[in-house]
C-alpha positions in Angstrom: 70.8 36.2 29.9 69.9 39.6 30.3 69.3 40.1 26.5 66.9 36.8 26.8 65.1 38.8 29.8 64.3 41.9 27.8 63.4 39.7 24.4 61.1 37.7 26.8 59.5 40.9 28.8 59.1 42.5 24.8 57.2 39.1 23.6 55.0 39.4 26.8 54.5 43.1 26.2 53.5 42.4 22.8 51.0 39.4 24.0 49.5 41.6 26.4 49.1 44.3 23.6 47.4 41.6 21.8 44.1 41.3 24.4 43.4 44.6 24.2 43.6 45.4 20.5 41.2 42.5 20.4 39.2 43.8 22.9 38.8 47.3 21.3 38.2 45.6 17.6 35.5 43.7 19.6 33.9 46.8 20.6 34.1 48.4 17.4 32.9 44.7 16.1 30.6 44.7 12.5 29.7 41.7 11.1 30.0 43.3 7.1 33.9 44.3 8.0 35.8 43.0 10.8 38.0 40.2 10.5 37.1 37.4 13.1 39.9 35.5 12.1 42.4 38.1 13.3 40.6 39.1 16.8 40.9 35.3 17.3 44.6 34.9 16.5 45.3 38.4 19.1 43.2 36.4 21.8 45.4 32.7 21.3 48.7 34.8 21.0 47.6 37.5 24.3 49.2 35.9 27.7 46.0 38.1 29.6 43.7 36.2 32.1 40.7 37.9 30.5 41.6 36.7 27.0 40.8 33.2 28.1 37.2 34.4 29.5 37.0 36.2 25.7 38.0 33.0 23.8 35.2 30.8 26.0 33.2 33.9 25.3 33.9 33.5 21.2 32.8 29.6 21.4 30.1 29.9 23.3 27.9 32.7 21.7 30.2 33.5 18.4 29.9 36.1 16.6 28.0 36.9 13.1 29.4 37.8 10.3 27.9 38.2 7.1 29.0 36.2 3.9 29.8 39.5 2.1 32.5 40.4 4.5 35.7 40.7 2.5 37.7 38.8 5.7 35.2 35.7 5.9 36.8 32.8 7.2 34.4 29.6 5.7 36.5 27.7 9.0 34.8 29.0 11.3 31.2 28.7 9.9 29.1 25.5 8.6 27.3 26.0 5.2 25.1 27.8 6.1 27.0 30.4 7.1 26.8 30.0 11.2 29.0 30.1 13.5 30.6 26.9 14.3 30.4 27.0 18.2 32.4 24.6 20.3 30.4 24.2 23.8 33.0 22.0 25.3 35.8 24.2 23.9 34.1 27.2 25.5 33.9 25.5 29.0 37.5 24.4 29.0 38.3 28.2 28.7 36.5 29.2 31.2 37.4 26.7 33.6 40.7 27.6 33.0 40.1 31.0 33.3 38.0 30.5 36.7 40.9 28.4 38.3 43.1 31.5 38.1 40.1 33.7 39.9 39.2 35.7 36.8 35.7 37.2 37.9 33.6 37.1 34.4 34.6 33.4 33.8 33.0 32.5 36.9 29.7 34.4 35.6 29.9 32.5 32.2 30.3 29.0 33.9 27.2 30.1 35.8 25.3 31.2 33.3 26.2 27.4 31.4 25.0 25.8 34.2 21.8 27.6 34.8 20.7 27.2 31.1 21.5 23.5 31.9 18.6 23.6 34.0 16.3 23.2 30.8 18.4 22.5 27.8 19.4 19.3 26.8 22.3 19.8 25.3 23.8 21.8 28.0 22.9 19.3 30.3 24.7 16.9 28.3 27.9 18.5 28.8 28.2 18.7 32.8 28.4 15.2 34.9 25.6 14.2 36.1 26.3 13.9 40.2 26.7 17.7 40.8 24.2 20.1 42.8 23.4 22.4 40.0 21.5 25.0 42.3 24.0 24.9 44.6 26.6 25.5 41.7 25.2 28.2 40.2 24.9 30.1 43.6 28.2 29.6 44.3 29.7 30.5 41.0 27.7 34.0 40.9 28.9 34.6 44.3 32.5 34.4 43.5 31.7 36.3 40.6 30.2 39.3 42.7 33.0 38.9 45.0 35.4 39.1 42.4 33.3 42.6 40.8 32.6 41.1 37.8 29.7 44.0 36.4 28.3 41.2 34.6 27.6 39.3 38.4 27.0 42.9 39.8 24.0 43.2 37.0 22.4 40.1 37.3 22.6 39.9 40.9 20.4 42.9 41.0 18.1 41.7 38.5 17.4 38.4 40.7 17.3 40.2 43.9 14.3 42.3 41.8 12.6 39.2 40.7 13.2 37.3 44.1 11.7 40.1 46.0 8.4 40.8 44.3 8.0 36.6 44.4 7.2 37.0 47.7 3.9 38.4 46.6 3.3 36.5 43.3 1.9 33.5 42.6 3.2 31.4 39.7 1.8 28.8 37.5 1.9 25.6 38.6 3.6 23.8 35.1 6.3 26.4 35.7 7.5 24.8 39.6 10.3 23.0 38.1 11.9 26.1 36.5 12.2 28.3 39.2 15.6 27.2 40.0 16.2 28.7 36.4 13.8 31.4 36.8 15.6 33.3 40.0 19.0 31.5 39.3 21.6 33.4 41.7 19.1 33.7 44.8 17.2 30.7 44.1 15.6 29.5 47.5 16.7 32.0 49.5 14.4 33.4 52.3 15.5 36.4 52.5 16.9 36.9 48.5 20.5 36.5 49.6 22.2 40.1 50.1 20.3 43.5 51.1 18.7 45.6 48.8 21.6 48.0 49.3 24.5 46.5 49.1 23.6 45.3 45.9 22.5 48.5 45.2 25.8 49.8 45.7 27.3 47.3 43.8 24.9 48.3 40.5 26.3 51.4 41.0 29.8 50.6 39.3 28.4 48.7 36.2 25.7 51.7 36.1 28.5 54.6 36.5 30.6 52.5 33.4 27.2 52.9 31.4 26.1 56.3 32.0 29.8 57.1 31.2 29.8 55.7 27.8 26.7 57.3 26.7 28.0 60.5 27.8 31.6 59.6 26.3 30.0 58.7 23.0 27.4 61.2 23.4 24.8 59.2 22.5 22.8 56.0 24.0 22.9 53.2 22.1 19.8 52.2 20.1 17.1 50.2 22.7 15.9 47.3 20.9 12.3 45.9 21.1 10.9 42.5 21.7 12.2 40.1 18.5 7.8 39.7 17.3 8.2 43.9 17.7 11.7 43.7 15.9 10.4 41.6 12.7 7.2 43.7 12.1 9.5 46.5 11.8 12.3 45.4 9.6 12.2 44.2 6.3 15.9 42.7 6.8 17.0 44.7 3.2 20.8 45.3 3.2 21.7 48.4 4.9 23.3 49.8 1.8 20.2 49.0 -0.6 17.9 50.7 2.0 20.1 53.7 2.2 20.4 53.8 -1.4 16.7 53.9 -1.7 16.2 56.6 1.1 18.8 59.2 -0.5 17.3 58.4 -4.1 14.2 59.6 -2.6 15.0 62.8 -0.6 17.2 63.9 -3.1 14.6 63.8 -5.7 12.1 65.5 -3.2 15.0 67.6 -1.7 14.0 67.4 1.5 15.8 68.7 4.4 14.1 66.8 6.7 15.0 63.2 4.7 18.7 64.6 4.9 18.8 64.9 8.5 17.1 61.7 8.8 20.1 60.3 7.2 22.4 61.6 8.8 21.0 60.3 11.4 21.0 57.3 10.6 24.6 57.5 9.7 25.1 59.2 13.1 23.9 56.4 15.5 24.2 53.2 12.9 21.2 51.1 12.4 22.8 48.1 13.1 19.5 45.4 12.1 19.3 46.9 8.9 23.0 46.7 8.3 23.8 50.2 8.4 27.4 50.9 9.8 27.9 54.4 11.7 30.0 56.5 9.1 30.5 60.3 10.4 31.4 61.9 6.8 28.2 60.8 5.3 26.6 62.0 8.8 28.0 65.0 8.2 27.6 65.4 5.0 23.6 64.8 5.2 23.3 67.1 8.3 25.1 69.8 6.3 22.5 69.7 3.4 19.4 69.3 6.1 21.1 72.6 7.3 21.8 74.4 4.3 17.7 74.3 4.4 17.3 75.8 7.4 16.2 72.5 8.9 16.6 73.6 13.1 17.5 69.4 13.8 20.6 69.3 12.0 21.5 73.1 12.8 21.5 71.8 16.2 23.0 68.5 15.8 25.8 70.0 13.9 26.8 72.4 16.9 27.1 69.4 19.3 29.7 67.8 16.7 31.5 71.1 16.0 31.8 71.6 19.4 33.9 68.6 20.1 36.4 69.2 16.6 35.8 73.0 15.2 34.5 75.3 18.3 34.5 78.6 15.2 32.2 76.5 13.3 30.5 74.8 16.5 29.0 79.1 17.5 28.0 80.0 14.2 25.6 76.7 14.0 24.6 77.0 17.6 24.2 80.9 16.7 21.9 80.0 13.9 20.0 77.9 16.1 18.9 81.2 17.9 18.9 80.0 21.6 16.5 76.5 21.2 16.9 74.5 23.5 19.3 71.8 22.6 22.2 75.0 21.5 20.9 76.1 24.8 22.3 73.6 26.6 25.6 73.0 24.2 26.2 76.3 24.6 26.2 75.8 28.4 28.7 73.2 28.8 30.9 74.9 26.4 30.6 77.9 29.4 30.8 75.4 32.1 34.0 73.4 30.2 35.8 76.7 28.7 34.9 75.1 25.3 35.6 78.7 22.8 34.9 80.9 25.9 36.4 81.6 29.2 35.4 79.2 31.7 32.1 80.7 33.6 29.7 78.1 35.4 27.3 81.0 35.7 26.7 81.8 32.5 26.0 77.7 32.1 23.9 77.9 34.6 21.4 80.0 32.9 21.7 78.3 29.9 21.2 75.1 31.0 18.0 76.2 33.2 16.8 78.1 30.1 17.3 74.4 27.7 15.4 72.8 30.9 12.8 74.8 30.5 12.4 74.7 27.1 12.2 71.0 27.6 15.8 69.8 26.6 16.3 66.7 28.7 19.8 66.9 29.1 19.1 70.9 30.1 17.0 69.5 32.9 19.5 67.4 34.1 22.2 69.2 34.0 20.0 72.2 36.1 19.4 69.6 38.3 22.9 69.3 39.3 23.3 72.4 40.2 20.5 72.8 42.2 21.5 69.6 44.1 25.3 71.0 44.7 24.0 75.1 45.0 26.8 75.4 42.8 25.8 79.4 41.5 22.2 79.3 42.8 20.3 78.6 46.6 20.4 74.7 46.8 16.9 73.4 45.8 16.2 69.8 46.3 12.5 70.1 45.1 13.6 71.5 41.5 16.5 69.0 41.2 14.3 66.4 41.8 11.4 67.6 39.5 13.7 68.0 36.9 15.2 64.8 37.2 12.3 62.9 37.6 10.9 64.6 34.4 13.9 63.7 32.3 13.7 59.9 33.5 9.8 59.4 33.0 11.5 60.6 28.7 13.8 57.9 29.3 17.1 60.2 29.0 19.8 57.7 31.0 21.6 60.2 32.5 18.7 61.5 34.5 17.4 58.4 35.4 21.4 57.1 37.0 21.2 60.5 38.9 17.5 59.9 40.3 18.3 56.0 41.4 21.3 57.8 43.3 19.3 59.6 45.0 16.8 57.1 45.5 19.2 54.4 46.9 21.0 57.1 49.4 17.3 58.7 50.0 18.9 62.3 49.4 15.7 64.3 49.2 13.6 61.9 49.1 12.8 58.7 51.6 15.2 55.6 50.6 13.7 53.5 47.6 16.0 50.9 47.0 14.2 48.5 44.9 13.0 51.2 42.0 16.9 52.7 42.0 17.9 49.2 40.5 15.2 49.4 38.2 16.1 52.8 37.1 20.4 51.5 37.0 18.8 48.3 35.1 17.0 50.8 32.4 20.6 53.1 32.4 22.3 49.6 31.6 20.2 48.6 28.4 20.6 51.5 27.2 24.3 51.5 26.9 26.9 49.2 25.7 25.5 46.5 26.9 22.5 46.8 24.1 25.0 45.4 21.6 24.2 41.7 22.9 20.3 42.2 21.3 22.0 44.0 18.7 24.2 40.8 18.3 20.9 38.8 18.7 19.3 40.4 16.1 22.1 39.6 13.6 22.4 36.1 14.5 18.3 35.7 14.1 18.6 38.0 10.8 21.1 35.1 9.6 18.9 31.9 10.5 21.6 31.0 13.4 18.7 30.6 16.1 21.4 28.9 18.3 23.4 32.3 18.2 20.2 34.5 18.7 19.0 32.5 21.8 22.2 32.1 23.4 23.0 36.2 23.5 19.0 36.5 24.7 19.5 34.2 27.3 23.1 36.3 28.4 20.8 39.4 28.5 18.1 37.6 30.3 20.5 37.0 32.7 21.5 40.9 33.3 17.6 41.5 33.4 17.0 43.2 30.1 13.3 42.8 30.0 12.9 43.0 25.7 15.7 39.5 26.1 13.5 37.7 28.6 10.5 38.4 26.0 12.4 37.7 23.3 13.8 34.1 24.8 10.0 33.4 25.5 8.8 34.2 22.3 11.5 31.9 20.3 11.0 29.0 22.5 7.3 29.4 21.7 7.2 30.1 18.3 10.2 30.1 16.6 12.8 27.5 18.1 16.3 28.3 19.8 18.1 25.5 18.0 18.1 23.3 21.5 16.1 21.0 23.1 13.8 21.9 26.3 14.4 19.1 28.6 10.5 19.9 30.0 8.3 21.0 27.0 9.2 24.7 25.1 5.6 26.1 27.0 7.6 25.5 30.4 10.8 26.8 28.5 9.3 30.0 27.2 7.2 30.7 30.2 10.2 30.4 32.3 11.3 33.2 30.5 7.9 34.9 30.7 8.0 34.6 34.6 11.3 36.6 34.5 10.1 39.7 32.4 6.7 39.5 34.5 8.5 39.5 37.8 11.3 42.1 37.0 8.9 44.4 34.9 5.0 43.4 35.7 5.1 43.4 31.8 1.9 42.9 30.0 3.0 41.0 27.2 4.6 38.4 29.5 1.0 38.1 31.6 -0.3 37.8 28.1 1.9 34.9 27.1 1.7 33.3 30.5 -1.8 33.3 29.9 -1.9 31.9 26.5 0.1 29.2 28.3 -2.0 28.5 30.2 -4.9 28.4 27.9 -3.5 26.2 25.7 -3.0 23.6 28.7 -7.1 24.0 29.6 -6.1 25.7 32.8 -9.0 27.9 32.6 -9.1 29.7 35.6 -5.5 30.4 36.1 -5.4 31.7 32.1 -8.1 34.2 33.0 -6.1 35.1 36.2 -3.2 36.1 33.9 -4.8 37.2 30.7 -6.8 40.2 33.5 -3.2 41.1 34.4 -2.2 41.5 30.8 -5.3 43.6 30.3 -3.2 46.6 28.3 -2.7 44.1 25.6 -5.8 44.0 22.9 -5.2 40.3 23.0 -6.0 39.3 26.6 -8.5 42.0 26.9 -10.6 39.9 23.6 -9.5 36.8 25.8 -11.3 37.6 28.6 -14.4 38.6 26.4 -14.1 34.8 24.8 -13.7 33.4 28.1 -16.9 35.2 29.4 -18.8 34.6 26.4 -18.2 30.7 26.8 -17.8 30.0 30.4 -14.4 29.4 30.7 -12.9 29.6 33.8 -15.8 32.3 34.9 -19.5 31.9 34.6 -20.8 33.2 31.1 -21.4 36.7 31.1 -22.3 38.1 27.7 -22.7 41.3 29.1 -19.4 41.5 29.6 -18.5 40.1 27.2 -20.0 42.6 24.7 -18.0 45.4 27.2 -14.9 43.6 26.4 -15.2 43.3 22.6 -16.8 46.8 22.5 -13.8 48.3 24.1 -11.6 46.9 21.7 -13.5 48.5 18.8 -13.5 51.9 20.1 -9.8 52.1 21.1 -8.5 50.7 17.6 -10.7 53.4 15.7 -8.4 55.9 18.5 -5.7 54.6 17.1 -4.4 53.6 20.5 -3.7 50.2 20.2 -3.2 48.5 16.3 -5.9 48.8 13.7 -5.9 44.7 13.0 -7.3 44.5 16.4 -10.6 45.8 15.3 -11.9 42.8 12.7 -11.5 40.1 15.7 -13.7 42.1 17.9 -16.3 43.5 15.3 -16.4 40.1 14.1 -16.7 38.5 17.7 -19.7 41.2 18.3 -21.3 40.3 15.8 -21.4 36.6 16.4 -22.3 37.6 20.0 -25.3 39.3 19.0 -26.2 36.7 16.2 -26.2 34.0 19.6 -28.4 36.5 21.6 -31.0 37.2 19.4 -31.2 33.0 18.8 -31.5 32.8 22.5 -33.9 35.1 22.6 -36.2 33.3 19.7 -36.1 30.0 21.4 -37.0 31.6 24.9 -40.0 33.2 22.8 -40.9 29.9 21.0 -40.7 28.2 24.5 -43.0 30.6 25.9 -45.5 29.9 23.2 -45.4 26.4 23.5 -46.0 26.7 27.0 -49.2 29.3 26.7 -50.9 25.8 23.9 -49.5 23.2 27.0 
């Protein structure tokens, strides 16, 4: 009996090993090399709760893999090489999983019933008697309650977009999606929750973020918009691009190509196929180096630092004092990394890398001016520091400004823009691998796989998802049915981005929308708010120029297209924008000048009446 016990506890030792060897494979997950077949098998054999949520997880979105990965498992994909996905399999785990109070299944049965809201097929899969709205509500809830970061994330981002409804107005073909469009706090007067307790909760998923960035030691690569995404990749392999790029530096033995590869090897360029691999990182930076090239002098201090610290002072030394060996010179003072431990001396390094314009300098100065750790306490430079490393997008500074912003420390209480600044930290970390994952799915021609990990990220309020969900319902497909028509499918997703963000693009679209239905005067309402983008502001011209939705103005018009012309030959917004408009001036004045015959030929014929 007792040897049964012990063989019993072992298995469920083993099982529970299982889940989180999966989980870490998962994280380290590349379509070109992991074996999907195996994290599968750990997940069925792993007795964990949150294995179930994984497997509902695996159904649901999938995962791609590429058909030259030496573990590809023709099972689990159709012949074209996608993912089979098993919807009803998917909803079985997660109902299972949700029955036993296990917080992220709760958030995926949420998130399936919300996108029932306008697909068919999803629709198809519920019964038909059930309160959806009420069900969604209800399901995030628990999920909050339960501290799911995936609820804590996406409450936030609805609370952002139920908030600034209040002061928008939405197009009228889009009425019947706003139960999709605000999801968690739809029809609720006062957006559910307060600003800061869900503030507070953001905090957690934003701490986990900021802590992988600095664990990793460096952010994760922030995708674009998918239209943005295919203008800039050519979709090669990773290795034939890489092949390509060393061919050419080597040939032009360039130090600056070499440290663009190691780059490249660094961080992983995961649309382009190119895997992270730190011995060709290495290797590159070294050569760059070698050539006196300051980047990878730099670069290769920061790695030393962490494996060799003799090696890590003779880089930094060569660096003479700029202001990224600045500031890893400070934390090796502040952390006793190859020197006694003296938060001094980091001090002044890290306010001499701030003021050589290191980011991470300035926020780390910051710090210690907020504590008066080794200096007078100085809310003003903290802040000014911080807020200059945020506007440069460095994610560390901005989860240390919305701190301060949500507790008002130094400055008055802003809740609203400390979620923004928490949603910004939260793209920019781990969580970015669901557009990477997006990206490969699209890359492959599985438009089911791409919009499903959009929509996920749409969810948690990444503003290049929302965009991206529009943009494939409009143009592209998803690979479902819109139970309305795809406009009201992808300008739900427009609404989203435009209430979270304001976002130009998404007043563009919305306006385009609207266009296209011969809603005149609401399309020039939202094309003015898109007026950044070249495209609405040669909207507005056309609409001038032909009386639509606004008296003709030609005037303006002219103002419009004119504007156009001289910011494209500034190079500050695309080149291709200037044809449209030169060729729309010229028409304009071509219409002019005939106006301006037939008013003379009138007046003539009125001097012989």
């Amino acid at each position: 009996m007792i040897l049964a016990l012990v063989l019993l506890l072992s298995l469920n030792s083993r099982a529970d090993q299982n889940y989180y060897e999966a989980e870490g494979l998962l994280q380290e997950y590349s379509p070109y090399s992991s074996n999907l077949t195996h994290i599968k098998h750990l997940l069925e054999t792993s007795t964990q709760l949150l294995a179930k949520t994984k497997l509902g997880e695996l159904w649901l979105f999938g995962e791609p893999v590429s058909t030259e990965n030496p573990s590809f498992d023709s099972s689990l994909f159709d012949s074209n090489g996608h993912f089979r996905r098993n919807f009803k399999k998917a909803l079985e785990y997660f109902t299972e999983a949700f029955e036993q109070n296990e917080p992220n299944a709760a958030f995926y049965l949420a998130l399936v019933v919300q996108q029932s809201l306008i697909s068919e097929e999803f629709d198809h899969l519920l019964p038909q008697n059930i309160n959806k709205y009420s069900v969604i509500k209800n399901l995030y809830r628990t999920s909050l309650e339960g501290k799911s970061p995936l609820a804590q994330i996406a409450f936030a981002s609805a609370y952002v977009q139920c908030m600034n409804s209040f002061s928008s107005s939405f197009p009228g073909f889009l009425n019947n999606t706003l139960g999709f469009v605000q999801g968690a706090l739809f029809d609720e007067p006062t957006c559910g929750r307060s600003c800061q307790d869900l503030g507070e909760h953001l905090v957690m998923a934003a701490s986990e973020s900021v802590s992988h960035i600095l664990e990793s030691g460096l952010e994760e690569i922030k995708y674009l918009r998918l239209d943005l995404e295919e203008k800039i990749s050519n979709y090669e392999t990773g290795e034939r691009t890489m092949k390509l790029y060393t061919r050419h530096f080597e040939d032009m033995n360039d130090s600056g190509g070499y440290y663009f590869l190691g780059q490249k090897y660094l961080v992983g360029v995961p649309n382009l196929g190119i895997e992270k691999n730190f011995t060709q990182a290495v290797h590159f930076l070294e050569l760059a180096a070698a050539k006196g090239n300051l980047a990878a002098i730099e670069t290769l201090g920061v790695i030393y630092a962490k494996k060799n610290v003799k090696i890590a002072i003779e880089y930094l030394q060569r660096a003479n004092n700029s202001a990224k060996a600045l500031n890893t010179l400070g934390y090796m003072n502040y952390y006793g990394i190859g020197f006694p431990v003296n938060s001094k001396k980091a001090f002044e390094n890290f306010k001499l890398a701030a003021e050589k314009g290191n980011l991470d300098g300035m926020n780390n100065a910051a710090i210690f001016f907020l504590t008066g750790e080794q200096t007078k306490p100085d809310t003003n430079k903290a802040l000014l520091n911080l807020q200059a490393a945020a506007v440069a997008d460095f994610a560390p500074a901005q989860f240390n400004l919305a701190i301060l912003n949500l507790y008002g420390v130094g400055v008055k209480s802003a809740c609203r823009p400390a979620l923004l600044l928490f949603q910004h930290v939260i793209e920019k970390s781990h969580y970015s691998k669901l557009i990477e994952k997006a990206l490969h799915f699209y890359k492959s021609g599985d438009l089911q796989g791409a919009y499903l990990s959009y929509a996920k990220a749409s969810v948690l309020g990444f503003e290049s998802a929302q965009l991206s969900a529009g943009y494939m319902w409009a143009s592209k497909g998803t690979g479902f049915k819109c139970k309305g028509n795809k406009d009201q499918c992808a300008g739900a997703y427009y609404l989203q981005a435009a209430l979270n963000y304001k976002n130009d693009w998404a007043y563009l679209k919305l306006g385009e929308l609207l266009y296209e239905r011969q809603e005149y005067q609401e399309a020039f309402k939202y094309y003015s708010l898109g007026k950044s983008q070249a495209e609405a502001v040669f909207a507005i011209g056309y609409m001038y120029e032909h009386g639509l939705g606004v008296e003709p103005d030609y005037q303006k018009a002219r103002q419009l297209y004119q504007s156009i012309v001289n910011t494209a030959l500034q190079g500050t917004i695309e080149y291709e924008s200037l044809y449209p408009a030169k060729l729309a001036l010229i028409s304009l004045s071509i219409k002019t000048k005939a106006l301006e015959m037939l008013g003379y030929f009138l007046k003539i014929k009125s001097w012989f009446l």
